[in-house]
BAKOLLUM-723324 format. One record per atom (N, C-alpha, C): x, y, z. Coordinates in pm, whole numbers, plus 50000, padded with zeros to 5 digits. Layout:
% residues N
XYZ
...
% end
This chain:
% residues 452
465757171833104
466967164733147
467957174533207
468557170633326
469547183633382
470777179833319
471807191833314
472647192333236
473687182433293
474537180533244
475657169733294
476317176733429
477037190333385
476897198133439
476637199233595
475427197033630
474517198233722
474647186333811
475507175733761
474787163033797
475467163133963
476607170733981
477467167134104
477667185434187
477367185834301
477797194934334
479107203034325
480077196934278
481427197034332
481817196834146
482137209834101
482737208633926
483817219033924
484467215033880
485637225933879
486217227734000
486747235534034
486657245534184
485837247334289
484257241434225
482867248734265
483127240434452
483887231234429
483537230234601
483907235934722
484817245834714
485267251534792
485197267034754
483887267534673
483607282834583
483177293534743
482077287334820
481867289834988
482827294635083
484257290735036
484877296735098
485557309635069
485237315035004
485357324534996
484577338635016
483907332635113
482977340035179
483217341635334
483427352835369
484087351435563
482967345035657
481577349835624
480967349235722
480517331435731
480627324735596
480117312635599
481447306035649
482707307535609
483807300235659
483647303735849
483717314335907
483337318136055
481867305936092
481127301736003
480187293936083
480477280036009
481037276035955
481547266435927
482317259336022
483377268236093
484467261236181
483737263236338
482867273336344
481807269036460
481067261836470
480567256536357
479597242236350
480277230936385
481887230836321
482537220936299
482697219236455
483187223736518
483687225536675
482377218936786
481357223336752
479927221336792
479797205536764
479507207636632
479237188936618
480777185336678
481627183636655
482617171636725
482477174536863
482387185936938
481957186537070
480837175637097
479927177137019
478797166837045
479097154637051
479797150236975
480447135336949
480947130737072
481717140737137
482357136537223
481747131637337
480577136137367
479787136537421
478787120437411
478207116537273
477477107037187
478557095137239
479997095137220
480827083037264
480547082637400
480987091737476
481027094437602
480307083137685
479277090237669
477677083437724
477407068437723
477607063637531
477177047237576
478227042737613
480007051237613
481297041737660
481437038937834
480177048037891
480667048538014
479647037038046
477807039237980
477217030137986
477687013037972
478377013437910
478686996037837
479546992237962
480557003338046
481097000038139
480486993638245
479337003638295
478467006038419
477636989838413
477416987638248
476036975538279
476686963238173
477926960938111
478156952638020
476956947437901
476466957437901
475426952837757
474996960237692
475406952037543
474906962037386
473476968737385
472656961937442
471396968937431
471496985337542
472076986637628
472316999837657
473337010337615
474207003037526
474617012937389
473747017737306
472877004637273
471407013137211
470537021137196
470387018937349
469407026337448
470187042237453
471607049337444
471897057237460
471607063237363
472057056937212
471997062237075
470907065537067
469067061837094
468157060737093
468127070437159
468467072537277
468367084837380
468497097337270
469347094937287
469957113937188
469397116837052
468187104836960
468267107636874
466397101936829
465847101736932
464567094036910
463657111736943
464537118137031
463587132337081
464077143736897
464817136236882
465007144036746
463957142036633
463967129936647
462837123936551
461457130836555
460607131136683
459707133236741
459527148036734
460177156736747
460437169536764
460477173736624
460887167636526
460917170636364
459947181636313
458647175936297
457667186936225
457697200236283
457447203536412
457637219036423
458837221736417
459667215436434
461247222436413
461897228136250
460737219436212
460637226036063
460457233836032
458767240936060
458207246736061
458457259736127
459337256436256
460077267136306
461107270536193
461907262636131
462657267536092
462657276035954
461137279335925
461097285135794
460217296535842
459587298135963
459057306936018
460067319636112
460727311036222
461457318236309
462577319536283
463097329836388
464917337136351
465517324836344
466357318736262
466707307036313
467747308136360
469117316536347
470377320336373
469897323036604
468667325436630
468467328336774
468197312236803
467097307936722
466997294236764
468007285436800
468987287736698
469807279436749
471347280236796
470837293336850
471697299636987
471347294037087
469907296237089
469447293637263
469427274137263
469227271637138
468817252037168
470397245137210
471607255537141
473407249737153
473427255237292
472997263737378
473657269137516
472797259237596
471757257137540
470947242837648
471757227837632
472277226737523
473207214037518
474287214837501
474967226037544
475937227837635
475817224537780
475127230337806
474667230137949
474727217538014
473607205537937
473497191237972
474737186137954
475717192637871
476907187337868
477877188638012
477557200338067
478247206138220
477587198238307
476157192438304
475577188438401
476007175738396
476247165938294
476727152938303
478407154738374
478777167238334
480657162438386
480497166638555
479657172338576
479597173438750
479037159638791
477797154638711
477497142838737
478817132238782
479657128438696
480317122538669
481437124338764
481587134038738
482787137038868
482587140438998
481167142539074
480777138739156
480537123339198
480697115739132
480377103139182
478987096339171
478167103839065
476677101439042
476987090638912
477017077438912
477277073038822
475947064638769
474967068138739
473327064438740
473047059338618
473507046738525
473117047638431
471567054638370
470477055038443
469567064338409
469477073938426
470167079138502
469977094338525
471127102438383
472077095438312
472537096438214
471957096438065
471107079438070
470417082537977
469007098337984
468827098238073
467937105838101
468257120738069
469567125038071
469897137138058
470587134937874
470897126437825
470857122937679
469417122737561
468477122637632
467047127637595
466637143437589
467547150937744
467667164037703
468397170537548
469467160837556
470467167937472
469867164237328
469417154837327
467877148037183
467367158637191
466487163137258
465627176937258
465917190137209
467347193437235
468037206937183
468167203037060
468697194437037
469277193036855
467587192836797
467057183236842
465777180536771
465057195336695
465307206636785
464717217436749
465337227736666
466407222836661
467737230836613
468327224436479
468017208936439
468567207536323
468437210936203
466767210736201
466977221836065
467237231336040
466857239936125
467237256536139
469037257836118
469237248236171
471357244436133
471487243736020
470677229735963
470987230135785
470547241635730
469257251135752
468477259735663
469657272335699
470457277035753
471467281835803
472177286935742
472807272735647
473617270535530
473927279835425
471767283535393
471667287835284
471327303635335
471957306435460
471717324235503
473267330035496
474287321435482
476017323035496
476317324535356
475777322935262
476147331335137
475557330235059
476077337034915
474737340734815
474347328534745
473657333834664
472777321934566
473937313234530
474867317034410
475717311134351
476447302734400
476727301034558
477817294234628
477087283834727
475777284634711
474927274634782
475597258834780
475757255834653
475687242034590
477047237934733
478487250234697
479367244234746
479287245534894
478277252634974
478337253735121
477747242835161
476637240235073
475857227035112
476637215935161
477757215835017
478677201635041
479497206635143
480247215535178
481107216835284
480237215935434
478927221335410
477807217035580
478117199635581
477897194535499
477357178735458
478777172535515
480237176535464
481647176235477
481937176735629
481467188135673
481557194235799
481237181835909
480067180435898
478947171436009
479737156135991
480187154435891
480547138335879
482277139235940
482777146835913
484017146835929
484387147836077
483317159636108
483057161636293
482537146436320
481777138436277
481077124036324
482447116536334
483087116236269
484137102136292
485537111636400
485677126136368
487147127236461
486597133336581
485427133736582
485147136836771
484827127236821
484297114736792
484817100236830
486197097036867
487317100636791
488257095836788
489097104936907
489307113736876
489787126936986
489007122737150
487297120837112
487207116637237
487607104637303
488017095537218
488227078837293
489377081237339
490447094237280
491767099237368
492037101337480
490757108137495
490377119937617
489757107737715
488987097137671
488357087337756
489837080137778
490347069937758
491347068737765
492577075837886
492887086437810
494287094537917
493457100938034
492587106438022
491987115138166
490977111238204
489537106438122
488077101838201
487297108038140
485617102238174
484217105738108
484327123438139
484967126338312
484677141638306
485457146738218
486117146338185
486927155138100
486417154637948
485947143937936
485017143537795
484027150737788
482777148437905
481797157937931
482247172437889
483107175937971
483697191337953
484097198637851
485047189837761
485447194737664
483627191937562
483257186937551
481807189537469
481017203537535
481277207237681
480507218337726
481067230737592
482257230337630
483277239237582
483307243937443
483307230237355
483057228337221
481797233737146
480597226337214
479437234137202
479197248437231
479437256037345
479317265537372
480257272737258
481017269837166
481717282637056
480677285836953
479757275136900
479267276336782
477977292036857
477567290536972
476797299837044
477257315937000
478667313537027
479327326936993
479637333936885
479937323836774
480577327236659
478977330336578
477837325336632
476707327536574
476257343736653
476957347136772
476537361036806
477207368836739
478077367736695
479427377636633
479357380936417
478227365436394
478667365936285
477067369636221
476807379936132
475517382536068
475647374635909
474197370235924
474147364835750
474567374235636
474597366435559
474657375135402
473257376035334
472527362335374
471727357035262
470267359435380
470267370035483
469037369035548
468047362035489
466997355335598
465967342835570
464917352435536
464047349435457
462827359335438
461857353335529
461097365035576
459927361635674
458597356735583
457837343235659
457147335935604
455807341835629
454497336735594
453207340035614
452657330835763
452177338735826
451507333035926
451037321035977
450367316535845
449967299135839
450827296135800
452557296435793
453297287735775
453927281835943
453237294536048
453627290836148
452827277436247
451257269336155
451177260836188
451457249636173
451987242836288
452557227236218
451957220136176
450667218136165
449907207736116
449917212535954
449347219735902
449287225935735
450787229635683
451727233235748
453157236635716
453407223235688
453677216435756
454667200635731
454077191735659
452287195535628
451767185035532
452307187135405
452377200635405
453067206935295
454457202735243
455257201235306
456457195335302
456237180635309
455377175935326
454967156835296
455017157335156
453637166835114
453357167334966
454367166634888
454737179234899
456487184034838
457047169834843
457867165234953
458527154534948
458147141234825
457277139034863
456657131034820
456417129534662
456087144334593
455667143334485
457527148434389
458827146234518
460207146434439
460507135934437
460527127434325
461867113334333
462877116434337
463557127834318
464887128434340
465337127134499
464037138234605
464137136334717
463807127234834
462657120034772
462247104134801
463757098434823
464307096934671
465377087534697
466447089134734
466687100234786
468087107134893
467707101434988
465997105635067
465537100135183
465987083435218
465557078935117
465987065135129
466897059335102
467917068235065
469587064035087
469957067535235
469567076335261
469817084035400
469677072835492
468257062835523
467207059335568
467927044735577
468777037235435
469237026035462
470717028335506
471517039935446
473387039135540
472837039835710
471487051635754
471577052635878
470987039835945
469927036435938
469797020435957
470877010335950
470657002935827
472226996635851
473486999335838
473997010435825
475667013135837
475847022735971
475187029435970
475547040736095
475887033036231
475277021236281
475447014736379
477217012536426
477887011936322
479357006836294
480047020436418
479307029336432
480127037836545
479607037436693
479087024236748
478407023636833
479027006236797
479417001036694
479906988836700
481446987136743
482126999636709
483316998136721
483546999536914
482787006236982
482667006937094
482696992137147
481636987437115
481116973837177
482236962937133
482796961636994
484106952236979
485156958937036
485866968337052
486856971337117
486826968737279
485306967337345
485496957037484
485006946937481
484396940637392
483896929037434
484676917637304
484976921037212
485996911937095
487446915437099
487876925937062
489246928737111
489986925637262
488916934137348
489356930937475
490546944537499
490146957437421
490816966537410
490896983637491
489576983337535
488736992637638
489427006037566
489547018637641
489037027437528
490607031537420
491597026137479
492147025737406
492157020437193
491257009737230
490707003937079
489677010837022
488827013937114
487777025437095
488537036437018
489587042037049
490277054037003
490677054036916
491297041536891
491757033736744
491267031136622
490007028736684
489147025236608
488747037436523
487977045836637
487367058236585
488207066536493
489397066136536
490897068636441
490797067036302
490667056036317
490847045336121
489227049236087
487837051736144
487117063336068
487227075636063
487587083736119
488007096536121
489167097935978
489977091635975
491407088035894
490577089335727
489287072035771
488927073935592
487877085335632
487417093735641
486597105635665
487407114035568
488587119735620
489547130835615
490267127035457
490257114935367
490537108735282
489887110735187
488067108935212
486907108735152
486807120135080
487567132135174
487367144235095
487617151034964
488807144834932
489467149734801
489097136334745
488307123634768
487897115134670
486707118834621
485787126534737
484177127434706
484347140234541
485727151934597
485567161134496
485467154734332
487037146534328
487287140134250
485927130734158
485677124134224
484457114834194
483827126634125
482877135334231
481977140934119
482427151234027
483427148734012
484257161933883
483807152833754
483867137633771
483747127333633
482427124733635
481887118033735
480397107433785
479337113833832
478427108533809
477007116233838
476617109933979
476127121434026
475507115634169
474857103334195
474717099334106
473937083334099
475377071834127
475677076234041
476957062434024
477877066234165
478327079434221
478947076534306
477687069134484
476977072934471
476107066734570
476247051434535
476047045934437
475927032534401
477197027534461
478037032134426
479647026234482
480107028734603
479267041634638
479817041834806
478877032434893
477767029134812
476857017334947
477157010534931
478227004134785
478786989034803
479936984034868
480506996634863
481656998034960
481647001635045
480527005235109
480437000635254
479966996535315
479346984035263
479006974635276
480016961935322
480666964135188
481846951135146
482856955035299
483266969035331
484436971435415
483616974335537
482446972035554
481456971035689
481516954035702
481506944535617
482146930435687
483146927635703
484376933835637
485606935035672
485826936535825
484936945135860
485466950735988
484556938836070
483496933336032
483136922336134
483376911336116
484346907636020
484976894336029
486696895336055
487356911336087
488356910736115
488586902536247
490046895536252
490566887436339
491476892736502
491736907536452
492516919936524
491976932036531
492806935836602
491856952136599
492706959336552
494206954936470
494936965536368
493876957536230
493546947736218
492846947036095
491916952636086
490766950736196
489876959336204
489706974436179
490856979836254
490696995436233
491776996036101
492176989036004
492296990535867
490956996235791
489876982435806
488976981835744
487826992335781
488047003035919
487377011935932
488187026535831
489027022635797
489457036335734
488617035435548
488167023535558
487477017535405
485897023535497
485387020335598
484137023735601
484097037535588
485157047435675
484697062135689
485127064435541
485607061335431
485577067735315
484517067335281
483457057535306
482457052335134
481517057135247
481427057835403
480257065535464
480317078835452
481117087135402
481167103735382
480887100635246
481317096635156
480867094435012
479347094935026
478857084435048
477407079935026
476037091235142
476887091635281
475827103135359
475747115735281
477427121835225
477327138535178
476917134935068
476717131035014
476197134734808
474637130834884
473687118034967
472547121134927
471987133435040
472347138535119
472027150435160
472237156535124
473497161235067
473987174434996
472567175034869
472297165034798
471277158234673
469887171234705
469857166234896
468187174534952
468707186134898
469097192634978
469657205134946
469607209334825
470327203434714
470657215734643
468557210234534
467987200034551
466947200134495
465627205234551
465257209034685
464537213534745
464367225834693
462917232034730
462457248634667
462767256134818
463507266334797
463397278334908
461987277534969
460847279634981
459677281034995
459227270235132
460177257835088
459687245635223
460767242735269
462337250335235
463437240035275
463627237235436
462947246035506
462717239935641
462747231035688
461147227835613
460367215635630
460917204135602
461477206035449
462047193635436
462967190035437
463867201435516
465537197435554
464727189435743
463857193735798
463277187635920
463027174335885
462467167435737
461897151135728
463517146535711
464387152835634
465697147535645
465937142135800
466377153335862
466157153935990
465777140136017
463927136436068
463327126236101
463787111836019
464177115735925
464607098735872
465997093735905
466487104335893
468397100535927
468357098936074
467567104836191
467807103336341
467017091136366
465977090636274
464757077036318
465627063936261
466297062536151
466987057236098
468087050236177
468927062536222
470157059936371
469807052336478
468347056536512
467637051536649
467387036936617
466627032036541
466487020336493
467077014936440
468407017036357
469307006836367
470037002236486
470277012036580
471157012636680
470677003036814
469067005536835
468346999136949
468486983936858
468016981936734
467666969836659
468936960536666
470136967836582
471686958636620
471846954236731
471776966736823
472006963436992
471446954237024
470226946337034
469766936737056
470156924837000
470586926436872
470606910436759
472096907936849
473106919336884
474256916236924
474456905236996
473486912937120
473566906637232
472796892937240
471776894237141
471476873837126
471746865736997
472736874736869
473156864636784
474716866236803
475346875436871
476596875536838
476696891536769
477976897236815
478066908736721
478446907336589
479426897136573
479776895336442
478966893636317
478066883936393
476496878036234
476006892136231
475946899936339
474596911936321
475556923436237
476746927736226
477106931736096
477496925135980
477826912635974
477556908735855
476596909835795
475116907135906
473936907135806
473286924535770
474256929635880
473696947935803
474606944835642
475736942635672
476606949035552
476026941335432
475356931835452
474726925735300
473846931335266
472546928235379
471176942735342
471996951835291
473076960735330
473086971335248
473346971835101
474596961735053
474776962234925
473896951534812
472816944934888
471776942434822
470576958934768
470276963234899
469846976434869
470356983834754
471656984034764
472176990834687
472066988534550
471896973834481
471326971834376
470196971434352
469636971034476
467876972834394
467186986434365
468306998234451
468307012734382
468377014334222
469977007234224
470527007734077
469537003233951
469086994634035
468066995333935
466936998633878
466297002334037
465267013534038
464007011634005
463297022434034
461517023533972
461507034333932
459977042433836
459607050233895
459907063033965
459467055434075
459437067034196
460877065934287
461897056034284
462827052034355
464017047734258
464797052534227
466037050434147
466827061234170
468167051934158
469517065734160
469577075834104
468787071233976
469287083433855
468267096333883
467267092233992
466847105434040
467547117734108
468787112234132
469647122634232
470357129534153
470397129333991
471147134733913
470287150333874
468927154433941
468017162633896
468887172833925
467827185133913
468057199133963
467007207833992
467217217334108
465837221334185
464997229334078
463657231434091
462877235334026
462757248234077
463287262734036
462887273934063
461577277734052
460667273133949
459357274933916
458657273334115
458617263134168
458207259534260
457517271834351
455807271334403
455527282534445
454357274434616
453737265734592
453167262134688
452607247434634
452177238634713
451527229934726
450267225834796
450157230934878
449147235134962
447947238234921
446767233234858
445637237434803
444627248134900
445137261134903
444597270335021
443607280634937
443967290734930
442247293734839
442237291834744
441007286034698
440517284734590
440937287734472
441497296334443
441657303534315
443107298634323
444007293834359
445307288034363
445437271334370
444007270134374
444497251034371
444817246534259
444407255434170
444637250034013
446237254734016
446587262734009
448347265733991
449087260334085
448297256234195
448857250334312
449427230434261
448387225234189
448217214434130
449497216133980
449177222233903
450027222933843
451417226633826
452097232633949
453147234133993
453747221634064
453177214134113
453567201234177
453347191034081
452497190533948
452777185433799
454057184633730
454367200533770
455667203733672
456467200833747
456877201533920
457887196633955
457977181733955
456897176833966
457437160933966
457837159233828
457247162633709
457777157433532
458877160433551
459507172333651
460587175733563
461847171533640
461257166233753
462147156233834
462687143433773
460987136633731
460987126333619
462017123233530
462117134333477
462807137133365
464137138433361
464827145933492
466037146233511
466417129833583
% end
């Protein structure tokens, strides 16, 4: 059983223990800059699209764009990322999506206004991240020592969500007062820092170099299936991940589509919108600490999918768009609640040995997740109405949410309350004389997953 203790990243002080480390705070606020650069970019794209063609399904089609080559790209990017430099990797994958970021604002401000030739260069920018996201998260754990992991984790997890709702919001400004080029640009700009601050800044916690056959993807990532597979704690992060990004994540690709087509607000409401998530984002923070100083990672997941659920129909049965962007400052709380604790969850339960790999299936479920809710809503929008198609996410979700609570097995909350298994050495049944310890090491980590 893990200690109480254990149950929340965030005890005492411990969440901001990371910062006190220079080199992780220096890539912290370069990440931060990077992802909201990106954002700006992610609005950008389907706000100009929805303009160009008036329809939800090519909001879809954009989200899908940027996040289906991520999916796809997953297993070796894993595999890269427990093999190769990753601090170079994902130098060179941020100066390439930068780049697509420069190439869309010439686009744009040349007068190339192609809805495909947009989506088309949003598949590039899928491609850079795709190769680069784990090696980003595995990152995490090269910016400082052992002891301060737990709290960098949550501040990466903090970071990415907080960048998700205010580079939306900052950008619907920028769309709004000046135009798509100027959005484009400032994402060139944005992106291109994290490039630098990663040339300037050396790890603490250098990555250890792996064995040879970890550099194939086919035997590396089965490996990380296994692994996965044989954690309920990490199963069921996955599948928290798997239902907010499915049905809740859509809500930033919804607020787009009601602010022109229900409000009647263009990007001004857009801005507004993104505002009142960004707002509960920035809120979430000193609630998420709070929460897990008392509650175990279980119970606060349980309450953040019901609440955002409950304040995900709020926002599709609001009558205004000051009610509306009320009820988005209720979604961005309980969506940073519920995304950072079950990722932060991977993290701190995963073995050094695969965290690549299986910070890469994170990866594939949260982007495959995005993609398919996003193409899937987009469609119900546009032939049931936008309003029914979040009502009926926000119920799936807080139905989900009780059938966690209550659990199996292999799938229950109270799996997220574990703690990683240091024992952990391979899974991989490779010679002979190791399948037996190989077997029994993936025994003891699942009992003792079980157990916690």
């Amino acid at each position: 059983m893990a200690d109480p203790a254990e149950a929340g990243p965030a005890r005492g002080d411990s969440l901001a223990s990371a910062l006190r480390h220079r080199p992780f705070v220096q890539f912290w606020l370069g990440a931060f800059l990077a992802s909201a650069g990106g954002w700006f970019q992610s609005l950008a794209v389907p706000f100009v699209l929805l303009q160009l063609t008036g329809s939800a399904f090519w909001v879809g089609l954009a989200t899908a764009a940027q996040f289906v080559p991520i999916m796809v790209l997953g297993p070796w990017a894993g595999v890269a990322a427990d093999r190769l430099d990753r601090r170079r990797l994902v130098m060179v994958t941020q100066l390439a999506r930068s780049l697509v970021a420069l190439a869309m604002c010439v686009c744009w401000w040349s007068g190339r206004h192609d809805p495909l030739l947009l989506v088309g260069l949003a598949v590039l920018t899928g491609c850079a991240q795709g190769i680069s996201m784990p090696s980003w998260q595995a990152l995490v754990n090269d910016y400082v020592p052992r002891e301060a992991l737990d709290s960098a984790a949550s501040l990466n997890t903090i970071q990415f969500n907080l960048a998700r709702s205010l580079g939306p919001a900052v950008a619907g400004l920028v769309l709004f007062w000046v135009g798509p080029a100027a959005a484009f640009f400032v994402s060139f700009v944005m992106v291109l820092v994290v490039v630098v601050v990663l040339l300037v800044t050396e790890p603490v916690n250098p990555q250890p170099r792996r064995a040879r056959k970890d550099c194939v993807a086919d035997g590396g990532f089965r490996e990380a299936l296994r692994y996965t597979w044989g954690s309920p704690g990490v199963m069921t992060a996955l599948t928290v991940v798997f239902l907010v990004g499915s049905l809740g994540m859509p809500v930033f690709q919804h607020v787009i589509t009601f602010a022109e087509q229900v409000f009647d607000s263009g990007a001004l409401g857009v801005a507004l919108l993104n505002l009142g998530l960004g707002a509960g984002t920035l809120a979430g923070v000193p609630v998420l600490g709070g929460m897990l100083r008392i509650m175990r990672r279980s119970t606060v997941v349980a309450i953040a999918m019901c609440g955002y659920g409950i304040t995900f129909a709020v926002f599709g049965l609001a009558p205004s768009l000051l009610t509306a962007t009320l009820a988005t400052v209720g979604v961005g709380v309980f969506f940073l609640l519920a995304l950072s604790v079950a990722q932060n969850t991977i993290q701190m339960l995963v073995a050094d040995r695969v965290r690549g790999r299986v910070l890469s299936i994170n990866v594939i479920v949260y982007t495959g997740s995005v993609s398919l809710g996003a193409a899937v809503q987009g469609g119900i929008g546009d032939w049931l109405g936008l309003r029914a198609t979040v009502l009926g996410a926000a119920a799936l979700l807080v139905l989900a949410a009780a059938l966690l609570a209550v659990g199996s097995h292999r799938l229950s909350l109270r799996h997220l309350n574990g703690s990683r298994d240091e024992s952990y050495v391979s899974v991989t049944p490779e010679p002979a004389s190791s399948s037996a310890s190989s077997g029994a090491s993936t025994a003891h980590e699942r009992t003792r997953t079980d157990a916690s």
